[in-house]
C-alpha positions in Angstrom: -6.6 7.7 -8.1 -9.7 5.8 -7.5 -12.0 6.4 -4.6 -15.2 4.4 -3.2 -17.5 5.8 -0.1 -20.4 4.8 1.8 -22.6 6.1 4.4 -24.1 4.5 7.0 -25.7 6.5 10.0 -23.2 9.3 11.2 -20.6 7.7 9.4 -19.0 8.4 6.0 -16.4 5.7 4.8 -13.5 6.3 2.0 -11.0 4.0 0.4 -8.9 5.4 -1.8 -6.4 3.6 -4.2 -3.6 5.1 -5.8 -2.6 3.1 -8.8 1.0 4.5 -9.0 2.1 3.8 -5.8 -0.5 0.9 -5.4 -1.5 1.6 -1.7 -4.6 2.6 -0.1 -6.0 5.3 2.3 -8.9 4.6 4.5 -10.8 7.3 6.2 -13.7 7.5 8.4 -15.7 10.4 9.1 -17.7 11.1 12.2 -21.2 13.3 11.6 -21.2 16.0 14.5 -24.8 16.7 15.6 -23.9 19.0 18.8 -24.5 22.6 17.7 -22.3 23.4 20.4 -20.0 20.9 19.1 -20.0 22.2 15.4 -19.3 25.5 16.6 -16.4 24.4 18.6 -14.4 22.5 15.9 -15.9 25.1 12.6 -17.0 21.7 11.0 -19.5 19.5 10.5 -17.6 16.2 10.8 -14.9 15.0 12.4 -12.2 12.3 11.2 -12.5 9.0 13.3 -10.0 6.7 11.3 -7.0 7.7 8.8 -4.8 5.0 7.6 -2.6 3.7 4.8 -1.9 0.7 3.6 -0.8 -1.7 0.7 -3.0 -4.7 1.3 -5.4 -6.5 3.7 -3.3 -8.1 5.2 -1.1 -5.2 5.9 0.2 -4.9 9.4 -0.8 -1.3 9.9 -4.2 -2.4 9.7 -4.1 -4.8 12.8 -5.4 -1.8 15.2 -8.3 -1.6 13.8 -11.9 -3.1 14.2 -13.4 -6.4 12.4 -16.4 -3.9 11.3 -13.7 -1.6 9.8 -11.5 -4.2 7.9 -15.0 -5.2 6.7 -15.9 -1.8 5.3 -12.7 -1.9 4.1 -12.8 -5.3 2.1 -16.1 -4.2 0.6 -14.8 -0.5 -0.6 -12.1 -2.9 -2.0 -14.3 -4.8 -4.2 -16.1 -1.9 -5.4 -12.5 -0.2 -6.6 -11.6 -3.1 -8.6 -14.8 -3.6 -11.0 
């Protein structure tokens, strides 16, 4: 399996590819800052977007935002040098 992430502010982007079943998983991670909030959940972060698909132009991905599918095509090029 090959993964690529990025931060940017509270958020924490994954793509991960698994070569046998050649499909990806996107996840997004949310940065809690509320102390009150961290204490509530027992964790620092919270996951914002978790999704699977085989390609870009994948149906399952219509839901989601043109900033996501962005992200997403960029963790894509960094997978595939």
């Amino acid at each position: 399996m090959k993964t690529n992430s990025f931060r940017k502010g509270n958020f924490t982007y994954y793509l991960n590819y698994d070569e046998n079943e050649k499909r990806y998983s996107y996840v997004v991670y949310v940065k809690i800052r509320s102390s009150k909030r961290k204490a509530e959940l027992k964790s620092t972060r919270v996951k914002d977007v978790d999704i699977s698909f085989y390609h870009v132009d994948d149906p399952a991905l219509k839901d989601l935002s043109n900033e996501n599918i962005k992200m997403i095509k960029t963790l894509i090029m960094g997978i595939e040098k």
